[in-house]
C-alpha positions in Angstrom: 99.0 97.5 97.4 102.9 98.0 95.8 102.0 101.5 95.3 100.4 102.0 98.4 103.5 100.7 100.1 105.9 102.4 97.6 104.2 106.0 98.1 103.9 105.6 101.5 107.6 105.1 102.2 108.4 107.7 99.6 106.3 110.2 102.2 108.4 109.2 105.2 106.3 106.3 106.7 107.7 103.5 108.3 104.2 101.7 108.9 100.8 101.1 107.1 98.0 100.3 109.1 94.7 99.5 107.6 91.4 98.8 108.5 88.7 95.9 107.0 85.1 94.0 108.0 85.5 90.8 109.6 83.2 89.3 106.7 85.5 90.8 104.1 87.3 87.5 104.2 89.4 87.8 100.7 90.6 91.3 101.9 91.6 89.8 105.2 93.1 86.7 103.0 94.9 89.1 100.7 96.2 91.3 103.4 97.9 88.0 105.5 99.4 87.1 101.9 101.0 90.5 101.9 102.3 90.4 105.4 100.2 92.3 107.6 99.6 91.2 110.9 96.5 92.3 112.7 96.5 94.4 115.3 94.4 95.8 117.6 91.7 97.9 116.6 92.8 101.9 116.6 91.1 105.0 116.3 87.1 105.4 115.1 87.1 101.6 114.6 88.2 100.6 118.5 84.3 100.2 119.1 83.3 98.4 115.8 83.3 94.6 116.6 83.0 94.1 112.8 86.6 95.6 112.4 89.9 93.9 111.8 92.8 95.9 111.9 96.7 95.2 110.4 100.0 96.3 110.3 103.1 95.9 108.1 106.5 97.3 108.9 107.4 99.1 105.4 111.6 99.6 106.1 113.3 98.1 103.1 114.9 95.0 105.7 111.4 94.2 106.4 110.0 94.2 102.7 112.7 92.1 101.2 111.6 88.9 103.7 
């Protein structure tokens, strides 16, 4: 997940959004550990009640917390 993170601010983004099942629970844990925040869902997954969506702010004042 680093190098996620690390390529995607080294391509300009500020965010990461991803998406997951609601019965993927260790993705969900390991997400929360990493400090995403869920969100509502977004785009093809707005109508999937199995989806769980989340969020981290990637600018560097953000990561260092």
């Amino acid at each position: 997940m680093a190098l996620l993170e690390d390529k995607g601010l080294q391509n300009g983004f500020t965010t990461l959004r991803l998406e997951t099942g609601t019965r993927q629970l260790e993705a969900i844990a390991l997400y929360k550990s990493l400090g995403y925040r869920r969100i509502p869902a977004f785009g093809e997954y707005v109508s999937d009640p199995f989806s769980v969506c989340y969020e981290k702010d990637l600018s560097p004042q953000k990561r260092s917390q």
